[in-house]
C-alpha positions in Angstrom: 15.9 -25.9 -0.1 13.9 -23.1 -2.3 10.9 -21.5 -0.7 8.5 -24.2 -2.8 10.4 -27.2 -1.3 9.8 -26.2 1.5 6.3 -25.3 1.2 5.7 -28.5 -0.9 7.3 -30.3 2.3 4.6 -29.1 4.3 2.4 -30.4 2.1 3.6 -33.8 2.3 3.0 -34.2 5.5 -0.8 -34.9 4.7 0.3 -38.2 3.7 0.8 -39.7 7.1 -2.1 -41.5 8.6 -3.9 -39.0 11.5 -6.5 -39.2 13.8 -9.4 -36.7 13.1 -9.9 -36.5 17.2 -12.5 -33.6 16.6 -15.2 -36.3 15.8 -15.2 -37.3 19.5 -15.0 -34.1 21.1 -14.1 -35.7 24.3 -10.3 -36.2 22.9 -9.9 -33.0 21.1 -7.5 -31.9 23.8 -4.8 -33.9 22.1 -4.4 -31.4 19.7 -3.2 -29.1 22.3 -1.3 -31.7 24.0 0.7 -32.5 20.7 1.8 -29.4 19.4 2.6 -28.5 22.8 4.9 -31.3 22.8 6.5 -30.1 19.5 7.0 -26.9 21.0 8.9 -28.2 23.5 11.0 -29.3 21.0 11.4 -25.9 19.5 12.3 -24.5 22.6 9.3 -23.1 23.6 8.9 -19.8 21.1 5.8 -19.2 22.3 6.9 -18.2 25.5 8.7 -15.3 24.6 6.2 -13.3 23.2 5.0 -10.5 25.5 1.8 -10.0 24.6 -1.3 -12.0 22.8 -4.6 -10.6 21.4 -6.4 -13.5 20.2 -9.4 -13.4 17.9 -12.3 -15.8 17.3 -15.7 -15.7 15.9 -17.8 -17.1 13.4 -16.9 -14.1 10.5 -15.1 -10.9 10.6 -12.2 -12.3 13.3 -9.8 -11.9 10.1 -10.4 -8.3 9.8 -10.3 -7.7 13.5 -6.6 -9.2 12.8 -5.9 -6.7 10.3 -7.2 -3.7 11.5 -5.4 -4.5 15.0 -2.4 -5.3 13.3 -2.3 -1.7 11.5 -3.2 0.3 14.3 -0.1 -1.7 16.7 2.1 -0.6 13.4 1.1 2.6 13.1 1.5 3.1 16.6 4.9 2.2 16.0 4.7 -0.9 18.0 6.7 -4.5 16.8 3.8 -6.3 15.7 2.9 -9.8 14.1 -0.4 -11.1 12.7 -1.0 -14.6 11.7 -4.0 -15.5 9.8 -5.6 -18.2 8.1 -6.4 -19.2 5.3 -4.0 -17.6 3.1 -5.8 -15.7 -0.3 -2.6 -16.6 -2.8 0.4 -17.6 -1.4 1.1 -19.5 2.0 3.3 -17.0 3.3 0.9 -14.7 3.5 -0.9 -16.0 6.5 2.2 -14.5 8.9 3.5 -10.7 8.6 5.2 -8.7 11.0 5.3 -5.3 10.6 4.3 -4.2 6.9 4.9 -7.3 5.1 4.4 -10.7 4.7 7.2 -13.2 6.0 10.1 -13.1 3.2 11.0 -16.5 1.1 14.4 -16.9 2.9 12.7 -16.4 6.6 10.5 -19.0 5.4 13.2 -21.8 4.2 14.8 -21.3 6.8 11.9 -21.8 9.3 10.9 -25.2 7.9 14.5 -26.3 7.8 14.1 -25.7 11.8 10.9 -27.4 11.7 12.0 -30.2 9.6 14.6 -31.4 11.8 12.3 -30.6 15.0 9.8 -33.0 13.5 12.3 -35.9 12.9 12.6 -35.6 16.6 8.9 -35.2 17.2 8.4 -38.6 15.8 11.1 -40.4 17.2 10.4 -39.1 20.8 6.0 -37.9 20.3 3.7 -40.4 22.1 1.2 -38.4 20.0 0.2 -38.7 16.3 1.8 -36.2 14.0 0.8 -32.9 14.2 -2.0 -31.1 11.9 -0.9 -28.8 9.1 -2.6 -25.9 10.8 -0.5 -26.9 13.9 2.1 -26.8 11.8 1.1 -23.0 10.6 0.9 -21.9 14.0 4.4 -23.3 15.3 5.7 -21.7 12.4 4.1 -18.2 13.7 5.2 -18.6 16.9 8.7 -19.3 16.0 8.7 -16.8 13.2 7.4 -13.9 16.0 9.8 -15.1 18.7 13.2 -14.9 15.8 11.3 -11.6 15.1 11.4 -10.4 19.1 7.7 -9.1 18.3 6.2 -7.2 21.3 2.5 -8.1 20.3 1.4 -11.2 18.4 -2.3 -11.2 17.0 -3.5 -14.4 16.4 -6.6 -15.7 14.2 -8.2 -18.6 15.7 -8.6 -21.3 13.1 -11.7 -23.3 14.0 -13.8 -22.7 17.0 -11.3 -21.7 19.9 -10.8 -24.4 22.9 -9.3 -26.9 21.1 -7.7 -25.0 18.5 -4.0 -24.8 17.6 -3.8 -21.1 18.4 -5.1 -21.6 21.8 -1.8 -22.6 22.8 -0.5 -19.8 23.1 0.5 -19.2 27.2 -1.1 -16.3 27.7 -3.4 -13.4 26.2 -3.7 -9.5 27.2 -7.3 -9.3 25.4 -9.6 -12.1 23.9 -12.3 -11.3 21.1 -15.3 -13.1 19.8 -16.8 -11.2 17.2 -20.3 -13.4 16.6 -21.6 -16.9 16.9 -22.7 -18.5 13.4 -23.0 -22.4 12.4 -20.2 -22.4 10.2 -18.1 -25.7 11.0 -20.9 -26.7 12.7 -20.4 -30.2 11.8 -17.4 -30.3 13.6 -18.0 -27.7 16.8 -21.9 -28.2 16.9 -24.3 -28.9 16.0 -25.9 -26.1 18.1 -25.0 -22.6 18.2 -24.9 -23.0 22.2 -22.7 -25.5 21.2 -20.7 -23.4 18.9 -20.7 -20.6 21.5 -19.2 -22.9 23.9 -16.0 -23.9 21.9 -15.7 -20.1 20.9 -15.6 -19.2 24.8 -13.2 -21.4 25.4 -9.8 -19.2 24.4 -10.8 -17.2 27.3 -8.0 -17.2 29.6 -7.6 -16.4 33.4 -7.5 -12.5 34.1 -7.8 -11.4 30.4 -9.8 -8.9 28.6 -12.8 -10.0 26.6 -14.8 -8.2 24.3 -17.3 -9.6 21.6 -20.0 -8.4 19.1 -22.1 -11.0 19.7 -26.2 -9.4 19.0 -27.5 -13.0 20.9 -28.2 -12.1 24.9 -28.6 -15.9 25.1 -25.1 -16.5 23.4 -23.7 -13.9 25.1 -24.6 -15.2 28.4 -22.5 -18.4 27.5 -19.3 -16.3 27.4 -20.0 -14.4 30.3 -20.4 -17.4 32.0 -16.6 -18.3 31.3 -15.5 -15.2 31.8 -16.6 -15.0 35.3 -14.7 -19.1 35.6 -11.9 -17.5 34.7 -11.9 -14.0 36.6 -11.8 -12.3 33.5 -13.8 -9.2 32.4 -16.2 -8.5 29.4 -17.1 -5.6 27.4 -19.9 -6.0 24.7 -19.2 -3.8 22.0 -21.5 -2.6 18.8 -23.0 0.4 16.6 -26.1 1.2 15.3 -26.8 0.4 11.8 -27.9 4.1 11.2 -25.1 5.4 12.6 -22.8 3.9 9.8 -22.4 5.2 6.8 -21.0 3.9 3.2 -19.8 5.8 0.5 -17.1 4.8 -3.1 -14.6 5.7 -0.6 -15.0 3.4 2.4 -17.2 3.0 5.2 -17.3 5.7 8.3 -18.8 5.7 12.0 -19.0 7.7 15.2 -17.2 5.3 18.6 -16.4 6.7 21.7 -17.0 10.4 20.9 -14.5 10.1 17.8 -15.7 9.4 14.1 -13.3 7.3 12.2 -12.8 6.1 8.6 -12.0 2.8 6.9 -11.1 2.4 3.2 -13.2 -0.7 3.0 -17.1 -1.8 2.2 -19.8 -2.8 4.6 -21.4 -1.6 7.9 -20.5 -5.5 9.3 -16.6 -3.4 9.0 -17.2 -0.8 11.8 -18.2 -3.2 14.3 -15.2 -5.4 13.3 -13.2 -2.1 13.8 -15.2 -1.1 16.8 -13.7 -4.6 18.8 -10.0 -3.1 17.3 -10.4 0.6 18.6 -11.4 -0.9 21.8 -8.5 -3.9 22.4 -6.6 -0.4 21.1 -7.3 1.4 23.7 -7.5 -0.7 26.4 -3.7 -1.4 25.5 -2.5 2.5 25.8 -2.7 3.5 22.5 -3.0 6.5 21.1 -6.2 8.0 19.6 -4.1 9.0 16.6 -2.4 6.2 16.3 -5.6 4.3 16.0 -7.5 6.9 13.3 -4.0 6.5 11.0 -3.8 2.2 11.3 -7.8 2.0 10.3 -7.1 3.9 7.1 -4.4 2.3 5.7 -5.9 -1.2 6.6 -5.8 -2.9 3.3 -8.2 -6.3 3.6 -7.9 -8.1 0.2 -10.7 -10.3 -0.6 -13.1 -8.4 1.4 -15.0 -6.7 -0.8 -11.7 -5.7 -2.0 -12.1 -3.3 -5.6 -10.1 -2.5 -8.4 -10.6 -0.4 -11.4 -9.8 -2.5 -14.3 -9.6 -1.4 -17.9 -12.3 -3.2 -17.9 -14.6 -1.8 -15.4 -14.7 -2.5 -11.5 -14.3 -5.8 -10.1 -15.0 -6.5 -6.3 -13.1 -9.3 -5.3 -14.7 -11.3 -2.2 -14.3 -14.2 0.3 -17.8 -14.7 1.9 -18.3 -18.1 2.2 -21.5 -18.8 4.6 -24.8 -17.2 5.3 -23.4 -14.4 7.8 -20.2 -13.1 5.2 -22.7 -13.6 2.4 -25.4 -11.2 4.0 -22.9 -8.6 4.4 -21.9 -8.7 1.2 -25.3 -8.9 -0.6 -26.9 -6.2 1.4 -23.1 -3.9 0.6 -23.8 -3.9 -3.2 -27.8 -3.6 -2.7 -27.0 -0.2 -0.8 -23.6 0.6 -2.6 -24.3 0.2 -6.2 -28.5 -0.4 -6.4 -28.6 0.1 -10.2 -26.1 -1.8 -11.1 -26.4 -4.8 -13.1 -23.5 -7.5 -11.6 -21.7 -10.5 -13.5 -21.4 -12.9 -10.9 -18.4 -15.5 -10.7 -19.0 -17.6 -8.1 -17.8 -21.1 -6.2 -18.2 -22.4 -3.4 -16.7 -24.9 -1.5 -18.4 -28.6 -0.6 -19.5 -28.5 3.3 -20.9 -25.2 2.6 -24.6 -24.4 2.7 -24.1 -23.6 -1.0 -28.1 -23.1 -1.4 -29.1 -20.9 1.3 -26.3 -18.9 -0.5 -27.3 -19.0 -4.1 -30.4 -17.7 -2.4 -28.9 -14.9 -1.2 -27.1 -13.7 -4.4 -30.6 -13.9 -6.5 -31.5 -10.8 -4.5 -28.2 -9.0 -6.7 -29.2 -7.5 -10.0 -27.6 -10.5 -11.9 -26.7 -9.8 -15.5 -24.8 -13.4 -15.9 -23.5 -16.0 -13.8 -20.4 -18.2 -13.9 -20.1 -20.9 -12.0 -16.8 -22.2 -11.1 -14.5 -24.0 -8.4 -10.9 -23.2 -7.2 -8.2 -25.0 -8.9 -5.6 -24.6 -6.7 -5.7 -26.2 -3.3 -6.8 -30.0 -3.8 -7.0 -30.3 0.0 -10.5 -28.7 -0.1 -13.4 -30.2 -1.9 -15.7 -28.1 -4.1 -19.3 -28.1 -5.1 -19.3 -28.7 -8.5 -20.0 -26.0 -10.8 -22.6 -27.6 -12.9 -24.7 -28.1 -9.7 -24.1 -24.8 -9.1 -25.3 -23.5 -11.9 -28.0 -25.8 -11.7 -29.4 -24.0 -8.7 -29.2 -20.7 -10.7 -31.1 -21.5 -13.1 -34.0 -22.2 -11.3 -33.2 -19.7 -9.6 -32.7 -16.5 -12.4 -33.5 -18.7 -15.6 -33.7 -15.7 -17.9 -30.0 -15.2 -17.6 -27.0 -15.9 -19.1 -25.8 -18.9 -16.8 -22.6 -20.9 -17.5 -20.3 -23.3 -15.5 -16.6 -24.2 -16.0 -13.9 -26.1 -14.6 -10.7 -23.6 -14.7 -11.6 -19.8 -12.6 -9.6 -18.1 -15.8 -12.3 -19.8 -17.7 -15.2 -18.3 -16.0 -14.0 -15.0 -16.3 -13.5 -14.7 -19.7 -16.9 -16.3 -20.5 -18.2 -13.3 -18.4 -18.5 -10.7 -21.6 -21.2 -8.5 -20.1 -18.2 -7.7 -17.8 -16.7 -5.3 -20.9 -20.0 -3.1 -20.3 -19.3 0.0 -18.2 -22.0 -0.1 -16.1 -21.6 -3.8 -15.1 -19.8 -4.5 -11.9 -18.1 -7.9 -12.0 -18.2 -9.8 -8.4 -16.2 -12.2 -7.6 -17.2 -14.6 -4.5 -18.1 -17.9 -2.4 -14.3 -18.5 -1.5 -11.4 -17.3 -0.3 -9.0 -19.5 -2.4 -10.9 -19.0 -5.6 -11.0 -15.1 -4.9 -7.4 -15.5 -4.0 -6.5 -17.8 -7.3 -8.1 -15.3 -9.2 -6.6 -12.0 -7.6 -3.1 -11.7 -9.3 -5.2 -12.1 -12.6 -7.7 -9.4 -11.6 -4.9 -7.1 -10.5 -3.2 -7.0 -14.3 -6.1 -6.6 -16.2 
C-alpha cells in the first residue's frame, strides 16, 4: 500500500451510512463511546502516553498547539502535536518532534487501522467511526509507537463530545476564547458554546483560558470547581504588545519574549503556552528558544516572492478575521492589498466581506478551494457579488480554480502591493506550495 492508498482508504470510508448524533445533543456521547471501543481494539494506545495538554477554544487553540509543541522540543522533551485541519497534506496534522509523520509511519499505521476496523465492524454495536475519530486514533497510536512523553492535542469541535476528549487523562486543559463558530452544531448560544468547551476539563487538572467574557468565564469556573480542578485566567494588555516586519513581542511574567509571527491575538496565544510551560517545569530558556522558532504556516504566514510579499492566511470567522484585518491596518497602513479570498459555505461569509472592506483593496479575487470535496464552498460569484457592493470601484473578479485567481491578480506585480491570501485554511493551504516557488 503507497502512502495515497492509504490516505485515499481513509477517504472511503465516508461512504458508509452514519449517524450525525450531534443534531440531538442528548446522544453525542456515542462518539466517545465508539472510538473508545475501537481503541480497545488497538490495544488501548492512548493509555500509554504520560502526559496530555489539551487545547480548545473558539480561534487560536492551533497556535497554542504549536507554540507548546516548540517550547516541549526545544526543551528537549519527546513531544507530539496533533492538529486539525491539515493546510496541504494529511500527514501534516501529527508531528513528533520536528517533523511531520513520514509516508512509511503512515502506511503502515492504516494497515494497523485497517485490519482493526474489520474487526470494529464485525464485533462494534456502534456505527462506524467518524473520519476525525479516525485522525485521532491514528495520533494516539502514532504517539504511543513513538513512546512520546507529552502529547498536545487540538480539540476538533467544541470539547465534551469531541474525539480528542478521549484521551484518559490531561496534566493541563486550555480554552483560549468563546466564539459562535460551529454554532449550529454546539449552540446556538455562546453559554451554550461555552458549555461544550468546558467540558474537556478533567478531574484534578490544570485549566487556563483567555477567555475576556466574566460571564463565560464563570461557566468554566463552574466545571472546574465539579471537577476539583484549578483555573488561572491569563491575558496582556493590548498596549503592552508590540508588532514590528519581524514578529510580534510582549512583556509576561517579568520576562519579554519574541515570536516570529503577526498579530497581538499571538501573545496571548503564547501567553496560555509560557504558562502550561511553566507550570510543567520548564525552563525559562527553554521557553524564549521554542517561541522563536515557532513556524505557524497559514497564520499570517509571509514570504517574499519575486513578486512582492504575499501573506498567506487561514482566518475563517469573525474573531480570526478581526485579527487579521486589524494586523495589516497597523502593520502595513499604506499599503494597497490584492485580496484572494474564499470562504467556505456555513461561514458568516458577509459579516466577513465586511470586515475585509476596511483593508486598502486594490483588487479582489474571489475563489473556492478545489481540493477537499468534503467541504462545501460559497460560491465565488456570490462572493464577489458582495464585493462589489461593497468596493464597486475596484477591480473585482471571481473564478473557479485558486491558480486562476492568482494569476488574474496583476496589481500583485506592483511593488508596493501586498497580495493577501484568506477565508480558508484549505484554500490558503492549496495555494501555499504555489506561493512558496514563485
Amino acid at each position: 500500500m503507497t502512502a495515497n492508498e492509504a490516505e485515499q482508504f481513509l477517504f472511503s470510508l465516508f461512504n458508509l451510512p452514519r449517524k450525525e448524533y450531534m443534531a440531538s445533543p442528548k446522544k453525542s456521547a456515542i462518539y466517545l463511546q465508539r472510538l473508545q471501543f475501537f481503541l480497545d481494539i488497538l490495544e488501548n494506545p492512548e493509555k500509554r502516553i504520560p502526559h496530555y495538554i489539551h487545547v480548545t477554544g473558539t480561534s487560536g487553540k492551533g497556535s497554542v498547539v504549536n507554540f507548546i509543541h516548540s517550547i516541549f522540543f526545544a526543551a528537549g522533551k519527546r513531544v507530539g502535536s496533533t492538529t486539525s485541519p491539515h493546510p496541504t497534506i494529511l500527514r501534516e496534522r501529527w508531528r513528533v518532534g520536528k517533523t511531520m509523520m513520514s509516508e512509511s509511519d503512515f502506511v503502515n499505521i492504516v494497515a494497523r487501522i485497517k485490519m482493526a476496523l474489520d474487526t470494529y465492524i464485525r464485533t462494534s454495536p456502534y456505527d462506524i467511526i467518524s473520519y476525525f475519530e479516525l485522525t485521532t486514533a491514528i495520533a494516539l497510536l502514532y504517539f504511543a509507537q513513538k513512546k512520546v512523553s507529552y502529547a498536545v492535542v487540538e480539540v476538533g469541535c467544541g470539547g465534551r463530545f469531541d474525539g480528542t476528549n478521549i484521551i484518559p487523562h490531561k496534566d493541563i486543559a486550555i480554552i483560549t476564547n468563546i466564539g459562535t463558530d460551529h454554532a449550529d452544531i454546539i449552540g446556538p448560544t455562546k453559554k451554550d458554546i461555552a458549555r461544550e468547551k468546558a467540558g474537556i476539563i478533567s478531574k484534578k487538572c490544570t485549566v487556563f483560558s483567555s477567555i475576556k467574557e466574566s460571564w463565560l468565564e464563570e461557566i468554566v469556573k463552574k466545571e472546574v470547581t465539579k471537577k476539583n480542578a484549578t483555573y488561572r485566567h491569563v491575558n496582556i494588555p493590548s498596549k503592552a504588545i508590540t508588532m514590528n516586519t519581524t514578529g510580534t513581542s510582549f512583556p509576561f511574567g517579568g520576562e519579554r519574549y519574541h515570536l516570529s509571527v503577526i498579530g497581538k491575538h499571538q501573545a496571548t496565544n503564547a501567553a496560555l503556552a509560557i504558562t502550561a510551560a511553566l507550570e510543567l517545569g520548564i525552563q525559562k530558556k527553554a521557553i524564549h528558544r521554542g517561541l522563536a522558532q515557532t513556524n505557524h504556516s497559514c497564520a499570517l504566514e509571509r514570504f517574499n516572492t519575486k513578486s512582492g510579499l504575499v501573506l498567506l492566511d487561514s482566518a475563517h470567522n469573525e474573531q480570526k478575521m478581526k485579527t487579521t484585518v486589524d494586523a495589516l491596518r497597523e502593520w502595513y497602513p499604506d499599503h494597497p492589498i490584492a485580496l484572494l479570498v474564499g470562504f467556505s459555505e456555513n461561514k458568516p461569509v458577509r459579516k466577513m466581506v465586511r470586515q475585509l472592506r476596511e483593508l486598502n483593496l486594490d483588487s479582489v479575487a474571489c475563489t473556492r478551494n478545489s481540493v477537499n470535496p468534503f467541504r462545501k464552498v460559497a460560491p465565488p460569484q456570490d462572493i464577489a457579488a458582495l464585493f462589489c457592493g461593497a468596493v464597486p470601484a475596484k477591480k473585482i473578479t471571481s473564478h473557479l480554480d485558486p491558480r486562476d485567481a492568482l494569476t488574474a491578480l496583476n496589481t500583485f506585480k506592483e511593488k508596493k502591493t501586498i497580495l493577501l491570501i484568506t477565508g480558508s485554511l484549505f484554500l490558503a493551504g492549496q495555494l501555499r506550495p504555489i506561493i512558496k516557488n514563485i
